[in-house]
C-alpha positions as CSV (number, residue, x, y, z in Angstrom):
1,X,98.0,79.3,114.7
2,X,95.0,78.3,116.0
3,X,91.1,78.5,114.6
4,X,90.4,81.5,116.8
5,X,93.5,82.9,116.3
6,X,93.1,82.7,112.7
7,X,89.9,83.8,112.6
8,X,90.5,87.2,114.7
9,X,93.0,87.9,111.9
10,X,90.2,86.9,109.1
11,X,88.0,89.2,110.9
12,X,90.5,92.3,111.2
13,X,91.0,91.7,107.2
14,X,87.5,90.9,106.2
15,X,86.5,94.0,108.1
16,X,88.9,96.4,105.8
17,X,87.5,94.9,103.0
18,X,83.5,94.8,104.1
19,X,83.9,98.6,104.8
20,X,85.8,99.1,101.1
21,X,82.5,97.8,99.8
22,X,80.3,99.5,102.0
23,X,79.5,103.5,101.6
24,X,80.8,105.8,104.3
25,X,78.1,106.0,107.1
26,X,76.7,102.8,106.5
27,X,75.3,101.6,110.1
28,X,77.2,98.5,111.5
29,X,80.7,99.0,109.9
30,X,82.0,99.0,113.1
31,X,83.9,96.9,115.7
32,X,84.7,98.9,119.3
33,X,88.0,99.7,120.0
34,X,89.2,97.1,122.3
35,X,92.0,99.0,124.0
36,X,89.8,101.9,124.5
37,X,87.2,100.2,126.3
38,X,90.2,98.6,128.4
39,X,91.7,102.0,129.6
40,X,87.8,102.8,130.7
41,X,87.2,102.2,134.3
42,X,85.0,99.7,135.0
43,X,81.2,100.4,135.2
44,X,78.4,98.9,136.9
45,X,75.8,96.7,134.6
46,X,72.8,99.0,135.4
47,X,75.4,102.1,134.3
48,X,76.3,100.1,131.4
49,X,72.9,99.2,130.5
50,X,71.7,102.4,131.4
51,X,74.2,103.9,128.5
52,X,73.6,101.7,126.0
53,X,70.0,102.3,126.0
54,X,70.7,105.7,126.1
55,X,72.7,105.4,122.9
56,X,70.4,103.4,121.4
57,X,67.9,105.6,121.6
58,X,69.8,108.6,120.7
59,X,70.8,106.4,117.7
60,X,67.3,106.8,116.2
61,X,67.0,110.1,115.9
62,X,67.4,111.9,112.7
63,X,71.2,113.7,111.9
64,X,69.4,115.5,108.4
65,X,67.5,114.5,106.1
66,X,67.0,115.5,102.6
67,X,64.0,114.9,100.5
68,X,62.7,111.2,101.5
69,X,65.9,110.3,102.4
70,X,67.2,110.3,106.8
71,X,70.5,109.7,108.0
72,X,70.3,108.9,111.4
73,X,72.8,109.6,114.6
74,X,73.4,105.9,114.7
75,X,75.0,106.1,111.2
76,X,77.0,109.1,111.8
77,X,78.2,107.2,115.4
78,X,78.9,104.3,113.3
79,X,80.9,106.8,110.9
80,X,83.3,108.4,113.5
81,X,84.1,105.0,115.1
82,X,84.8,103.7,112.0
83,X,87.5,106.5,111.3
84,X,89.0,106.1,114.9
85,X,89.7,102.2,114.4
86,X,90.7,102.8,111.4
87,X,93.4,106.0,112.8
88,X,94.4,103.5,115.8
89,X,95.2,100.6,113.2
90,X,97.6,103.1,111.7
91,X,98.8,104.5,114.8
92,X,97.5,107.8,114.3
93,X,96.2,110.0,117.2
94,X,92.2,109.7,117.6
95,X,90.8,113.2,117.7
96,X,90.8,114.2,121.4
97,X,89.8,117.9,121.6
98,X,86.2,119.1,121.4
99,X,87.1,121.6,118.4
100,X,88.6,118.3,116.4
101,X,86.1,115.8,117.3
102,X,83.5,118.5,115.6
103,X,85.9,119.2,112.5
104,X,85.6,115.1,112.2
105,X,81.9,115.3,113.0
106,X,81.4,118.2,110.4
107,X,83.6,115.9,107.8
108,X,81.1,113.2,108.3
109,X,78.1,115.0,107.4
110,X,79.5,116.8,104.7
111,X,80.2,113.0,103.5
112,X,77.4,111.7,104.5
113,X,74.9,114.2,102.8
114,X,77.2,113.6,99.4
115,X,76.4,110.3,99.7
116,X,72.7,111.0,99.3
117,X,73.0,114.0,97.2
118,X,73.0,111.6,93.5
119,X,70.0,109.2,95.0
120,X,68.1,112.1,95.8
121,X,68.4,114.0,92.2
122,X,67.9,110.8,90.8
123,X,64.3,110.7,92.7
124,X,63.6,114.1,91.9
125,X,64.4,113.1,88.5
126,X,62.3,110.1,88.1
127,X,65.2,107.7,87.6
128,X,64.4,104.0,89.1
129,X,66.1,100.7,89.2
130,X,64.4,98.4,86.7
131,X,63.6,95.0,88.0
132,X,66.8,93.7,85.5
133,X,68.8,96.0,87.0
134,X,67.8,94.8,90.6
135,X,68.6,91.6,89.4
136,X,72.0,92.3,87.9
137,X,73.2,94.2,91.4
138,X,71.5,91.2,93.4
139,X,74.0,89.2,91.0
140,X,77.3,91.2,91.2
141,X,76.7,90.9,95.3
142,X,76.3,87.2,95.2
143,X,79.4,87.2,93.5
144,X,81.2,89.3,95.9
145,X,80.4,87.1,98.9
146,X,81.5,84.3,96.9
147,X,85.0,85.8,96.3
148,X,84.9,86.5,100.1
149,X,83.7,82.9,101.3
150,X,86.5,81.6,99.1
151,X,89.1,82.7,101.7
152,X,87.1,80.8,104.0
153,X,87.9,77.3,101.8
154,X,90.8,75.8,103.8
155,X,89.1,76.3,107.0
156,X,86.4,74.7,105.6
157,X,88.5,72.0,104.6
158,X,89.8,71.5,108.1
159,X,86.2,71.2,109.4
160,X,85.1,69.0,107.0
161,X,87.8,66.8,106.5
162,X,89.7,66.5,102.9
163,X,87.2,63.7,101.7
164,X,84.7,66.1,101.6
165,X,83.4,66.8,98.4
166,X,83.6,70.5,97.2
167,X,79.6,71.7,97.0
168,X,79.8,70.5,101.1
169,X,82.6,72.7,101.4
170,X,81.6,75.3,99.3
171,X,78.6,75.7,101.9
172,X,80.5,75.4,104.7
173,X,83.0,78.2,103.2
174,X,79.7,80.2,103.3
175,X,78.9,79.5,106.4
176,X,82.4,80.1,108.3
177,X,81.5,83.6,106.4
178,X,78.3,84.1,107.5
179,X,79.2,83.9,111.3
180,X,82.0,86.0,110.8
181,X,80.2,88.3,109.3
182,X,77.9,88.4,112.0
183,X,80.1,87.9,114.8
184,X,81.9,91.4,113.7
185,X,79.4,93.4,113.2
186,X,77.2,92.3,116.1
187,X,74.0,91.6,113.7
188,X,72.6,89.0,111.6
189,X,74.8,88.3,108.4
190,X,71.1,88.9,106.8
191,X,71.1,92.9,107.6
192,X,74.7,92.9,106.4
193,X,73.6,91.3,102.8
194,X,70.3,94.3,103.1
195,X,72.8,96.9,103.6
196,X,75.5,96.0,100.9
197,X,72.7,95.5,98.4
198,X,71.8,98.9,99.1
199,X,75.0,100.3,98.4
200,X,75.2,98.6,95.4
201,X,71.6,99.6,94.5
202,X,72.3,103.6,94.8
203,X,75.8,103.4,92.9
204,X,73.8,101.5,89.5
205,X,71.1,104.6,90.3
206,X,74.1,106.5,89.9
207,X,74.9,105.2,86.8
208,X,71.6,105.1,85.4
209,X,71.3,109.2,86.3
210,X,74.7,109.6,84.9
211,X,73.6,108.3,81.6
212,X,70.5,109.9,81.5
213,X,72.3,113.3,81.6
214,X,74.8,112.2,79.4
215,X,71.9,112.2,77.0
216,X,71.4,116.0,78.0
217,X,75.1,117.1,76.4
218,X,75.9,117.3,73.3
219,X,78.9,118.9,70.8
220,X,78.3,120.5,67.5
221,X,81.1,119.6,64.5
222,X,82.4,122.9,65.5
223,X,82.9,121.8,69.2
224,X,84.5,118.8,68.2
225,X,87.3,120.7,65.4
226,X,87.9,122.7,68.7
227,X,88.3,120.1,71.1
228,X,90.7,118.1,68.4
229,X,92.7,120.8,67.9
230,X,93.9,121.5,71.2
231,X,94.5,118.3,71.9
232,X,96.5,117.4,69.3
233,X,98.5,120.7,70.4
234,X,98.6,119.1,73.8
235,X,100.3,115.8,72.4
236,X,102.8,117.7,70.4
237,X,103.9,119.6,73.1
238,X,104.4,117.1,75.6
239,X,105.1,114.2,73.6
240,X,107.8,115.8,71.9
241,X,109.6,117.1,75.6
242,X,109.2,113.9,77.0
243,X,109.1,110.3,75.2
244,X,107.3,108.9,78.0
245,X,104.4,110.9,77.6
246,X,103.5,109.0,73.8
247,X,104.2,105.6,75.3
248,X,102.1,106.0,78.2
249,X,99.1,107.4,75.9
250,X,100.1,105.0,72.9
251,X,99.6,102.2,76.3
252,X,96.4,103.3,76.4
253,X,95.0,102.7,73.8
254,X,96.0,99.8,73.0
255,X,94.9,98.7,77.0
256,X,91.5,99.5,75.9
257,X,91.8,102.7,78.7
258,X,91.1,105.0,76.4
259,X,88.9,104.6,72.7
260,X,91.5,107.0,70.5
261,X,94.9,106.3,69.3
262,X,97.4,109.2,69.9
263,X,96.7,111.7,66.9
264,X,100.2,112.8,67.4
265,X,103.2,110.1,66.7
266,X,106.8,111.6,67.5
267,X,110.3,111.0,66.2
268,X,111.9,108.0,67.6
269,X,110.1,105.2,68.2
270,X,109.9,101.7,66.7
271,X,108.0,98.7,67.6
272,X,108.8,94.8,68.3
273,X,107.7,91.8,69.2
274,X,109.2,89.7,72.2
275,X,108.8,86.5,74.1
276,X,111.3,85.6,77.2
277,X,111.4,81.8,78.1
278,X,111.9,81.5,81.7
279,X,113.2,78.7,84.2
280,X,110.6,77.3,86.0
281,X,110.3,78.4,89.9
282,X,112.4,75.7,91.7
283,X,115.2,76.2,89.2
284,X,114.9,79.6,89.4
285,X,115.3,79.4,92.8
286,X,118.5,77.2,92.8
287,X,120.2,79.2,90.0
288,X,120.1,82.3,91.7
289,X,121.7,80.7,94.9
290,X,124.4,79.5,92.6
291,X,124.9,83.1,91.1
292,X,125.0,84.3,94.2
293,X,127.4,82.2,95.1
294,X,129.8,82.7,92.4
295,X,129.5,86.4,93.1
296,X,130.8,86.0,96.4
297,X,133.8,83.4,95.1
298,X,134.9,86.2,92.3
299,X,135.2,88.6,95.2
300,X,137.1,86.4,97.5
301,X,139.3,85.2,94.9
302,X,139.9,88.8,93.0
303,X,141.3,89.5,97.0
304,X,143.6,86.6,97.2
305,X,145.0,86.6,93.3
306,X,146.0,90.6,93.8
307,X,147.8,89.7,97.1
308,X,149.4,87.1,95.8
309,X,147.6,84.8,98.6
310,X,146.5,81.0,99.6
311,X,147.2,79.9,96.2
312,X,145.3,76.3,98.1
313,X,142.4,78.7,98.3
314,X,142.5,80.0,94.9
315,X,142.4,76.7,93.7
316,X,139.8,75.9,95.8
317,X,137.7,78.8,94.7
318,X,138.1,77.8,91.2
319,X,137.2,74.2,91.2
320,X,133.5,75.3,93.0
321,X,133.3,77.6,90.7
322,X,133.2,75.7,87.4
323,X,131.0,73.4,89.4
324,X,128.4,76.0,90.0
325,X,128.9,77.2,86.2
326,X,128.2,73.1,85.3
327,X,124.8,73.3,87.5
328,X,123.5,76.6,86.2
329,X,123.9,75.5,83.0
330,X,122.4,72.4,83.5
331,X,119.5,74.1,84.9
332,X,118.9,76.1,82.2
333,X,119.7,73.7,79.2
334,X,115.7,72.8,79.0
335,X,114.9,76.2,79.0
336,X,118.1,77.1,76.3
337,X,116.6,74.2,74.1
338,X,113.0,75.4,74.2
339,X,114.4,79.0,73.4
340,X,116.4,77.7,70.3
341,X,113.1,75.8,69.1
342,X,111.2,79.4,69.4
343,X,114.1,81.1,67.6
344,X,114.1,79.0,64.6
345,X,110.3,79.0,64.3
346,X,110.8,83.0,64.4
347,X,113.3,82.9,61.7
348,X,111.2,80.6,59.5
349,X,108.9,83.4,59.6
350,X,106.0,82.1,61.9
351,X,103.8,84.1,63.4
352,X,104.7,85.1,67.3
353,X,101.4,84.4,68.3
354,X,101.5,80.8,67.0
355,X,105.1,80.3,68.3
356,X,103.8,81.1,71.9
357,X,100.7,79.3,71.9
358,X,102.2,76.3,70.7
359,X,104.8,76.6,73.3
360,X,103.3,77.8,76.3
361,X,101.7,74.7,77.6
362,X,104.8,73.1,78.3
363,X,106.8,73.0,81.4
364,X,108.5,76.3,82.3
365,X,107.3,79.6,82.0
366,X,107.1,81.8,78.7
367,X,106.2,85.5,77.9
368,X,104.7,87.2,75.3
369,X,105.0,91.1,76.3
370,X,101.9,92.9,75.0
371,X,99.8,90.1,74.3
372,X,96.9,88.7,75.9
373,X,94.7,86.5,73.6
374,X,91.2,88.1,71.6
375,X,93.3,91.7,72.3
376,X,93.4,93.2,68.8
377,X,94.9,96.0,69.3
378,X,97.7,95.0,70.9
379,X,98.6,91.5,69.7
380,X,102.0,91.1,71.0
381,X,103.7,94.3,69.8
382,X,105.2,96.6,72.3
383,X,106.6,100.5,71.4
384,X,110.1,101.1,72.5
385,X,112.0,104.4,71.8
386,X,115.0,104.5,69.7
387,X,116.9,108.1,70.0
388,X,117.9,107.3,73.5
389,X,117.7,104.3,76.4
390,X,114.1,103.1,76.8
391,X,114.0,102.7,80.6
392,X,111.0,100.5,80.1
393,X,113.4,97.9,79.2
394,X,116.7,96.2,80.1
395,X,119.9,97.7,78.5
396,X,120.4,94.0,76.6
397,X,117.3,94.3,75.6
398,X,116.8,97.7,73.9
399,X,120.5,97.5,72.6
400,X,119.1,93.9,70.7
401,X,116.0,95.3,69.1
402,X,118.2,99.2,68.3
403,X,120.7,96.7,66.6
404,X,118.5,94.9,64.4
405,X,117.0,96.4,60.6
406,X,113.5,95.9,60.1
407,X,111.8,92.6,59.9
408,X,115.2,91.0,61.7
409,X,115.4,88.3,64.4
410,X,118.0,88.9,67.1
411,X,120.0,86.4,68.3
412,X,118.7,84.1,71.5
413,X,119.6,86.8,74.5
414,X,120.3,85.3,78.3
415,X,119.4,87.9,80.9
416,X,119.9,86.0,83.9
417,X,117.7,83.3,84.2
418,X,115.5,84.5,81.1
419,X,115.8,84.0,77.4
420,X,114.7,86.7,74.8
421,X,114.3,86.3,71.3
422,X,113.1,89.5,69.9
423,X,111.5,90.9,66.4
424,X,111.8,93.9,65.4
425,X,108.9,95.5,63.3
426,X,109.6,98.3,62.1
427,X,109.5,102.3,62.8
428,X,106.4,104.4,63.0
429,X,106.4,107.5,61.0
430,X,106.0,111.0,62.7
431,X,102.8,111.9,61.6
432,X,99.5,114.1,62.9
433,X,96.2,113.3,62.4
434,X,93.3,114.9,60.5
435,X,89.7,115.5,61.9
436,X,89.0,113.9,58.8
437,X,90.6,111.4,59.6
438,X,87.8,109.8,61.8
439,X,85.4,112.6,62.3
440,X,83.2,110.4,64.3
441,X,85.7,108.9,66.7
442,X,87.1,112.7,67.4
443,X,83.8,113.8,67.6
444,X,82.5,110.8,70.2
445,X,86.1,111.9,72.3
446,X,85.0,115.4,72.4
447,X,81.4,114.3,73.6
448,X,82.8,112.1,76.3
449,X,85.3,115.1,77.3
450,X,82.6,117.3,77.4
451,X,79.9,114.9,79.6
452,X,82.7,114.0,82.0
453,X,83.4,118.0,82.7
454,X,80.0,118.6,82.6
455,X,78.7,116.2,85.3
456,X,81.1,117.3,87.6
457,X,80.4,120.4,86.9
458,X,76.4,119.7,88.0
459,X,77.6,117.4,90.9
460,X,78.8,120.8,92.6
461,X,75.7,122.5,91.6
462,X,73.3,119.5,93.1
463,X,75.8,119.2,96.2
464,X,75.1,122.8,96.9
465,X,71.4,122.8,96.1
466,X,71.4,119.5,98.8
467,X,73.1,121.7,101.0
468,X,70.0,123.9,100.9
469,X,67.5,121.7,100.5
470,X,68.5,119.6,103.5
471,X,67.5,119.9,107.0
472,X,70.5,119.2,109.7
473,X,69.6,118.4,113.4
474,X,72.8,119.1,115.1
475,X,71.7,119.0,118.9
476,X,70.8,115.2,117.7
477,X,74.6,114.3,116.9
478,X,76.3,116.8,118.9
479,X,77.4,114.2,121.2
480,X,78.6,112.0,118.8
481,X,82.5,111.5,119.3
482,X,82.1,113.1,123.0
């Protein structure tokens, strides 16, 4: 692939993910449909010119505008192209009748105007970006065209030259960007920057109104009894009719999703500790071949030995196969040693965390499921059901960890190409909480229910009070799709 081939897919990528970043309606998120303007017949320059200008002009006008705030036709134009590509990439049908083109156009306003409707209560409202806050979105968008000018490295590299040092290619990276940037959107990569850091700029206002009504809601102690009542009877009733329901909320907490454990703990579940020690990818690679291989001899030769056929054959098929046994296990040796080594330090009673640290480093792979290092909460122990088959894990593996009493190593388990060597903890009880518990964890839950219902609640009041408050100038971008 060429540069400019590679660089027309760069730009069909980079463009999905520029207009990800960018709000709906922002002017310039938009490249013109290629194969439409092939299937136009050709026009004149002066025509063309003519049209353009035409548009251009039209493009200034007003669409609505709502307190201080104007959308313009050109952003609304912008908009509906934007949709069209983005219905052509996926091979759907553009709009082509005049009663759909104005259900899209109406769509677009409707977005549009709730675009603006959370800057423009935060102006009425008296809610401004701080200078440090300016700063902070200036920083988080400096950061976000790094990431992007990172895909730009290797053909930076081939420009440069691989003696290059990496601030000169760095820059270049940047640069490759920058004209992409431009080249797409058919401006200077300068009003690009302007327009993202606008974006950015109205969702930390966002935030910063949020907040401020946050501050507006509260919960009395009676609230929050309330609120912890029904859900603990929520947990009970779903957790108990499906086991699945506790893991997935038990997950999040200890994620860091949500900031309260389950109050409810059902029957049935116990918790262990397991790390897998895995072949590294080239072996992995060759072992699998080889199983693969095997599989297809024990077929072939479960044919011929039932028949009573090509006993040359059978033999054959049994001399590759012990071969293929010698290699896969010769693959995995390393990997079996490393596993007995983290066994035996299990059995002497060493932490897991330790064991996996103190392993990890070295060649081949290693897992430690539910642990990632500084996470408290989770530190390496994982929940698995005991009443019944925990699809969250392998058959082997659940059948180990239901075998073993508390406090028990299992023995070193092969599943595949992997190693497990599991722990099992314990069970938890089936218990229910008290509000008493932790009155001021329940009672912060309830709040944060409470303001999350609430502002949307008050988004649908302010989107209809914008709806009011705004004026719309339809005859401005009734021709908009046309």
């Amino acid at each position: 692939m060429d540069r400019k081939e590679k660089l027309t897919v760069s730009k069909k990528l980079l463009a999905l993910l520029l207009c990800l970043a960018l709000t709906l309606g922002m002017v310039g998120c938009l490249e013109e449909n290629k194969q439409t303007e092939a299937a136009q017949p050709a026009a004149t320059e002066a025509t063309t010119t003519a049209t353009a200008a035409d548009t251009a002009e039209t493009d200034e006008l007003p669409a609505f505008k709502l307190g201080d705030f104007t959308v313009t036709v050109g952003e609304v134009r912008s908009s509906y192209n934007t949709i069209v590509e983005y219905m052509s990439y996926y091979g759907m049908a553009a709009p082509s009748t005049a009663e759909e083109i104005q259900q899209y156009r109406d769509m677009i306003i409707e977005d549009l105007l709730n675009a603006k409707v959370l800057p423009w209560k935060a102006k009425e409202m008296g809610v401004e970006l701080t200078e440090e806050k300016k700063a902070e979105v200036a920083k988080e968008v400096e950061e976000l065209i790094a990431e992007y000018a990172s895909d730009y490295l290797e053909d930076a590299k081939a420009e440069l030259g691989e003696d290059a040092d990496a601030a000169a290619i760095a820059l270049k990276a940047r640069e490759i960007l920058e004209q992409d940037v431009a080249d797409y959107f058919g401006y200077p990569f300068e009003q690009w920057l302007s327009e993202v850091t606008a974006s950015y700029e109205e969702n930390a206002l966002t935030e910063l109104l949020q907040e401020k009504f946050n501050e507006t809601v509260t919960v009395t102690e009676e609230q929050a009894k309330a609120w912890f009542d029904a859900e603990l009877l929520d947990q009970q009733t779903s957790f108990d009719g499906d086991y699945t329901a506790y893991k997935t909320r038990a997950d999040a907490y200890l994620s860091g999703e949500s900031d309260v454990a389950p109050l409810y703990t059902p029957e049935g579940f116990g918790q262990m500790q397991i790390i897998t020690v895995d072949v590294d990818q080239e072996n992995s690679a060759a072992y699998s071949a080889n199983e693969l291989e095997m599989t297809g001899l024990e077929a072939e030769y479960g044919k011929l030995f039932l028949r009573g056929l090509d006993e040359d054959r059978q033999a054959e098929i049994m001399v590759r196969y012990e071969e293929l046994l010698a290699e896969n296990t010769v693959l995995l040796q390393k990997d079996r040693d490393k596993a007995d080594q983290v066994r035996a330090d299990a059995l002497a009673g060493k932490d897991f965390t330790e064991i996996f640290n103190a392993y990890s480093n070295e060649e081949g792979g290693m897992g430690y499921y539910g642990y990632a290092e500084g996470d408290e909460r989770r530190n390496g122990v994982v929940t698995f059901y005991t009443l019944a088959q925990d699809a969250d894990w392998p058959e082997q593996v659940w059948q180990a960890a239901s075998a073993l009493k508390e406090g028990e190593v299992s023995e070193l388990l092969q599943i595949d190409d992997s190693f497990y060597i599991i722990k099992r903890l314990g069970d938890l009880s089936s218990t229910s909480a008290a509000f008493e518990d932790d009155p001021a964890a329940y009672t912060a839950a309830a709040l944060a229910d409470k303001q999350a219902e609430e502002w949307d609640a008050v988004q649908e009041d302010w989107t209809r009070e914008a709806r009011n408050a705004a004026e719309f100038f339809e005859d401005n971008y009734a021709g908009v799709g046309l």
